[in-house]
N, CA, C and O atoms as a GROMACS GRO file, in nm:
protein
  280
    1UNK      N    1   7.264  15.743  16.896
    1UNK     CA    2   7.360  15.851  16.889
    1UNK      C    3   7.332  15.946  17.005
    1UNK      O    4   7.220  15.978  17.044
    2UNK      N    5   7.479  15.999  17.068
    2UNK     CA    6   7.442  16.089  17.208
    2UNK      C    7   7.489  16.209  17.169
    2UNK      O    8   7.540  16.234  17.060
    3UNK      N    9   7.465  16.317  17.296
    3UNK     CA   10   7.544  16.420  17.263
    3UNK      C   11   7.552  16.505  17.170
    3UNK      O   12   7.456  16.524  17.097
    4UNK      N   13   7.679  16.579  17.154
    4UNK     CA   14   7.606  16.646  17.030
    4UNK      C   15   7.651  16.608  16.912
    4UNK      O   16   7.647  16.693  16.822
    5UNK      N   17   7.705  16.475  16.880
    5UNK     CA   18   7.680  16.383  16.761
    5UNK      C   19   7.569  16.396  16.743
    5UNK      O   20   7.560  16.412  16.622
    6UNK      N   21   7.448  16.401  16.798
    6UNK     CA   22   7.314  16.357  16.764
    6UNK      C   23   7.282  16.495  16.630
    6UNK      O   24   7.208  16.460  16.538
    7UNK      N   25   7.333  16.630  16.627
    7UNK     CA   26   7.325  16.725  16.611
    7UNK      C   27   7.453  16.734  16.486
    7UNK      O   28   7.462  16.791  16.377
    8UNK      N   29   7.508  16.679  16.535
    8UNK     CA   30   7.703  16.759  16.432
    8UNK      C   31   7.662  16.656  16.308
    8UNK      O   32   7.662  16.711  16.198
    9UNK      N   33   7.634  16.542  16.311
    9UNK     CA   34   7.617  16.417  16.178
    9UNK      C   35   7.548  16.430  16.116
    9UNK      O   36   7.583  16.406  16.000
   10UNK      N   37   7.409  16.473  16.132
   10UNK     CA   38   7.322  16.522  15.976
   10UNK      C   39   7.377  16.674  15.942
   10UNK      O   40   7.341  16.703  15.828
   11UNK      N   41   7.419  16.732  15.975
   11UNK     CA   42   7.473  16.862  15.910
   11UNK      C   43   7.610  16.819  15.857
   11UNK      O   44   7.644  16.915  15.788
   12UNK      N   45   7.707  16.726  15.851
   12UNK     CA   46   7.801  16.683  15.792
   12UNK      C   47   7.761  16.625  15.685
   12UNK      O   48   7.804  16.667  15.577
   13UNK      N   49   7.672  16.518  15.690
   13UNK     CA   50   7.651  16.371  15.611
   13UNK      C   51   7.538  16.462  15.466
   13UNK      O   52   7.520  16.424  15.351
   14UNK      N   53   7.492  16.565  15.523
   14UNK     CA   54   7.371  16.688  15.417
   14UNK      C   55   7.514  16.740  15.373
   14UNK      O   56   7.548  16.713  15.258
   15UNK      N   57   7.583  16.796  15.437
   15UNK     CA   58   7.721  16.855  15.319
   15UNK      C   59   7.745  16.813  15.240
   15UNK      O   60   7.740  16.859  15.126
   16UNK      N   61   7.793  16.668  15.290
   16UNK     CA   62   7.889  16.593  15.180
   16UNK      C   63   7.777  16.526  15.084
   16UNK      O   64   7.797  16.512  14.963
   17UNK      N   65   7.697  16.498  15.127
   17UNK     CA   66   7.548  16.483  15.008
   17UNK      C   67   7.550  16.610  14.902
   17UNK      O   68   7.590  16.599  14.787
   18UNK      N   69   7.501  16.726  14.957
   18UNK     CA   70   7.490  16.829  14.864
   18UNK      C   71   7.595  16.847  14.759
   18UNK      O   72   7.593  16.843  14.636
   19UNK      N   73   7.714  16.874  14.876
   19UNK     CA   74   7.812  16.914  14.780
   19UNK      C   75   7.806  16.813  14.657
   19UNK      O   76   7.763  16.872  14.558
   20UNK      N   77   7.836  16.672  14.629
   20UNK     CA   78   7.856  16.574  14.546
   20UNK      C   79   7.655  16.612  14.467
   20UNK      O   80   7.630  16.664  14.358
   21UNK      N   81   7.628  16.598  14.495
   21UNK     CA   82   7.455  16.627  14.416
   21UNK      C   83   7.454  16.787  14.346
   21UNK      O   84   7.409  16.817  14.236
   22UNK      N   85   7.504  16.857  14.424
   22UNK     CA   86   7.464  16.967  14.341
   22UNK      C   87   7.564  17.032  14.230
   22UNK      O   88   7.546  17.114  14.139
   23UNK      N   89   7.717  16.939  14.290
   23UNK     CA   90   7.789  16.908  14.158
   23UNK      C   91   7.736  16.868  14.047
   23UNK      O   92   7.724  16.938  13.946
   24UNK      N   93   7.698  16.732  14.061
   24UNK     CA   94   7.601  16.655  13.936
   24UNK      C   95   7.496  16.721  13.915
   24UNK      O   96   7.446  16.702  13.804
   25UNK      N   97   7.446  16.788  13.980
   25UNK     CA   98   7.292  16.878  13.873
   25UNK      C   99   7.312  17.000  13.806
   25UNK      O  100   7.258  17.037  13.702
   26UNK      N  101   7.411  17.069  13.888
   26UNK     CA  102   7.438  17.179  13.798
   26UNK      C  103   7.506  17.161  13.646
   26UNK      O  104   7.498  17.234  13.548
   27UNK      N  105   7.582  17.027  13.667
   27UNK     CA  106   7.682  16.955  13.548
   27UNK      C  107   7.581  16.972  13.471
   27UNK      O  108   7.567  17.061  13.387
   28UNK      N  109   7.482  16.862  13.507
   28UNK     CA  110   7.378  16.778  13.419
   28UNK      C  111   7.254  16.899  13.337
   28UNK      O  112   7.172  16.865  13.251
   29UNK      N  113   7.277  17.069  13.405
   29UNK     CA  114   7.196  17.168  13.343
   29UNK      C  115   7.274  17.258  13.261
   29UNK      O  116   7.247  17.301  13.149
   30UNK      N  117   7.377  17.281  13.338
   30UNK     CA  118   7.487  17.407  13.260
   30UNK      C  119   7.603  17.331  13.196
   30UNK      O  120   7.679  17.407  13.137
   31UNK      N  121   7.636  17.202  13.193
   31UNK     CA  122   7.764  17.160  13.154
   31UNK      C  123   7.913  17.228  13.222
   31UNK      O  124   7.919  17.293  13.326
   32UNK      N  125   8.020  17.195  13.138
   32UNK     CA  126   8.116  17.261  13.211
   32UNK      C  127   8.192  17.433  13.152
   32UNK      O  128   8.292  17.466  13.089
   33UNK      N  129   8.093  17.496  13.208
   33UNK     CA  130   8.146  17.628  13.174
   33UNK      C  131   8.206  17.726  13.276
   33UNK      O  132   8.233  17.715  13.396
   34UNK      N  133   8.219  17.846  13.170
   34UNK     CA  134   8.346  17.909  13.257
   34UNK      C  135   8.282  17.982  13.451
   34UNK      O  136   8.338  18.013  13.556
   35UNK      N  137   8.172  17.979  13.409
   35UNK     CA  138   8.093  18.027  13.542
   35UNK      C  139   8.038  17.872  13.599
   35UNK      O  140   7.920  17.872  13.634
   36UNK      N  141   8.105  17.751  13.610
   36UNK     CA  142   8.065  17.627  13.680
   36UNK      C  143   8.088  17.671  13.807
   36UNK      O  144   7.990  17.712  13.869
   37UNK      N  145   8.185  17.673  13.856
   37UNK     CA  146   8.246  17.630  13.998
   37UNK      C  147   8.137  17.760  14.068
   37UNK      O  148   8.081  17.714  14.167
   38UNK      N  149   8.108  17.864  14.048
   38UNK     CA  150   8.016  17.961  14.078
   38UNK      C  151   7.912  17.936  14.129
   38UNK      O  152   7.875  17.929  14.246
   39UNK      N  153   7.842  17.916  13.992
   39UNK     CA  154   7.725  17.861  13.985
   39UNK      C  155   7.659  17.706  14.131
   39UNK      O  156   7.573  17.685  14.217
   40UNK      N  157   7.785  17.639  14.061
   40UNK     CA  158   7.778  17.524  14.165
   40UNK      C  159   7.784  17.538  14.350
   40UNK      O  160   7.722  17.475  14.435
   41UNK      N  161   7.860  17.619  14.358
   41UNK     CA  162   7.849  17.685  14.501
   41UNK      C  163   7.817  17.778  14.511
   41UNK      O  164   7.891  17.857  14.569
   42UNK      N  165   7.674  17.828  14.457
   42UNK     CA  166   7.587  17.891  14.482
   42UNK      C  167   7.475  17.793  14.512
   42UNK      O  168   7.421  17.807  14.622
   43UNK      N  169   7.421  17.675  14.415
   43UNK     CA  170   7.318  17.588  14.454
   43UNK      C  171   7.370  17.521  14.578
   43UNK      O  172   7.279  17.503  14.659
   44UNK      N  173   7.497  17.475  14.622
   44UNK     CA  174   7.556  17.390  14.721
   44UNK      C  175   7.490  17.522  14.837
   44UNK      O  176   7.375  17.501  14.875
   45UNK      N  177   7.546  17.630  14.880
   45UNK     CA  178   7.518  17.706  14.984
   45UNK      C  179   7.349  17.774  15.008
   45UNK      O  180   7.330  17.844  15.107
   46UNK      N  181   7.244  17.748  14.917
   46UNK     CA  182   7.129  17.719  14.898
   46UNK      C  183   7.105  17.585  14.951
   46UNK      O  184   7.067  17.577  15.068
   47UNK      N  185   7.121  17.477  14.883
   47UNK     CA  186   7.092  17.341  14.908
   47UNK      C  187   7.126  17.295  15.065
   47UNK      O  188   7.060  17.215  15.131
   48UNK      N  189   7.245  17.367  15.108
   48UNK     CA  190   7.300  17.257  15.248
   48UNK      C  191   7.217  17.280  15.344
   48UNK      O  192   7.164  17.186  15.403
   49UNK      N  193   7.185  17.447  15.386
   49UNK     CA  194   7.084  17.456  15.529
   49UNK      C  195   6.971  17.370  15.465
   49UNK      O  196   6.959  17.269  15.535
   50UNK      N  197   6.891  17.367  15.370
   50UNK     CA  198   6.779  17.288  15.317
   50UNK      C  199   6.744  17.153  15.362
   50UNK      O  200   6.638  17.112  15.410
   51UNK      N  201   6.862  17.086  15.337
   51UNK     CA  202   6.897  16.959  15.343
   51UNK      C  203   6.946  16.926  15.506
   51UNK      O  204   6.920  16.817  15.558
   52UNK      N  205   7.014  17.025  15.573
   52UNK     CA  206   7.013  16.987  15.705
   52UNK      C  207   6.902  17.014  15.799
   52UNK      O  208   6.884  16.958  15.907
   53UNK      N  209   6.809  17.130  15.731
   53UNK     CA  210   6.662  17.100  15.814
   53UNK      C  211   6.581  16.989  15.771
   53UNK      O  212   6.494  16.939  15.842
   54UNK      N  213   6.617  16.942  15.625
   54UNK     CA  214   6.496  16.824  15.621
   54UNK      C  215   6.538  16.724  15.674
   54UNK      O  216   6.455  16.640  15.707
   55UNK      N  217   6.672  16.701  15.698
   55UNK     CA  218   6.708  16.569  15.783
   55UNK      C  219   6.678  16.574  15.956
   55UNK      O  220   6.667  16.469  16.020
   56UNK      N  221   6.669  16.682  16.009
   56UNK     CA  222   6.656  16.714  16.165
   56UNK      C  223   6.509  16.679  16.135
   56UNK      O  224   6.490  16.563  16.173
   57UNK      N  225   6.358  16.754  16.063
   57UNK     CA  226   6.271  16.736  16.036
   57UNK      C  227   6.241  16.571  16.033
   57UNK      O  228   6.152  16.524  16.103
   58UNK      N  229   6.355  16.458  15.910
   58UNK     CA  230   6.319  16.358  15.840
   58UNK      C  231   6.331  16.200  15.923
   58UNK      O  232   6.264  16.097  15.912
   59UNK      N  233   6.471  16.245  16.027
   59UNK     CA  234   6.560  16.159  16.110
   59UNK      C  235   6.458  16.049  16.205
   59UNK      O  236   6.460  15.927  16.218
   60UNK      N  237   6.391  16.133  16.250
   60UNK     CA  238   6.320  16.093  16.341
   60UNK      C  239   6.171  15.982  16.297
   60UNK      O  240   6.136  15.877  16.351
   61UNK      N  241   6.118  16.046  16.196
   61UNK     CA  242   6.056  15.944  16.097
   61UNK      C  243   6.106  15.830  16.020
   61UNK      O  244   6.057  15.720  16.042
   62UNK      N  245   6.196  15.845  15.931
   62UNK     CA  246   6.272  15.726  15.927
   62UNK      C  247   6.318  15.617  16.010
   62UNK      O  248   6.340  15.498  15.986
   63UNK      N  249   6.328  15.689  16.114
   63UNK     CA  250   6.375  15.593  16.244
   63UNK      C  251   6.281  15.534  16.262
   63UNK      O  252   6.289  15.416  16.228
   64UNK      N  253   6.166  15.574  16.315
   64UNK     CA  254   6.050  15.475  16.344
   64UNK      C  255   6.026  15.397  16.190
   64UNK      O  256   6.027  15.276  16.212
   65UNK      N  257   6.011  15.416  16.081
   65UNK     CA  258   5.956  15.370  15.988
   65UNK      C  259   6.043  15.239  15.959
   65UNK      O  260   5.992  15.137  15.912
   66UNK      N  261   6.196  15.252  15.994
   66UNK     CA  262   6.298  15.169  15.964
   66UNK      C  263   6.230  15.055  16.084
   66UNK      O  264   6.189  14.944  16.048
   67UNK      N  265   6.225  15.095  16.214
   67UNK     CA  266   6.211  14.968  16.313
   67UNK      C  267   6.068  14.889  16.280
   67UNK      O  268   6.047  14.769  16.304
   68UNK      N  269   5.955  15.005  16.208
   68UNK     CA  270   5.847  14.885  16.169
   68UNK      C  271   5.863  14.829  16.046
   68UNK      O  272   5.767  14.767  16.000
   69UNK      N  273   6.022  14.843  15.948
   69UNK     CA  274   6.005  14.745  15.883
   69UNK      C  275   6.106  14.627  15.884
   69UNK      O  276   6.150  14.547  15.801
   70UNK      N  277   6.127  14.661  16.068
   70UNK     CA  278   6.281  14.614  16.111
   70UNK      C  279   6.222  14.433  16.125
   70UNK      O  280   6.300  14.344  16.157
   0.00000   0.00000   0.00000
């Protein structure tokens, strides 16, 4: 990956992760109540910078770890 794909795709691919995950966990703690959608994008806007530093952090390890078990 070049450019600043290298940069724009884990901060997309951590969105659309979070968002769909922190749907399902907040479900799976609070059920569906009248403060869901709240609640839920409150853990989502917590969770996403999180998740896009551990992937900038993670990317690069995986990579090597993937080719020695390539």
């Amino acid at each position: 990956m070049e450019g600043a794909s290298k940069y724009i795709f884990p901060v997309i691919v951590t969105g659309i992760i979070v968002f769909v995950v922190s749907a399902v966990v907040t479900f799976a703690n609070i059920g569906l109540r009248a403060d869901f959608v709240a609640r839920w994008l409150k853990a989502f806007v917590i969770g996403w910078p999180v998740a896009a530093a551990t992937a900038y952090l993670a990317i690069p390890h995986a990579r090597r770890m993937a080719a020695v078990l390539e």
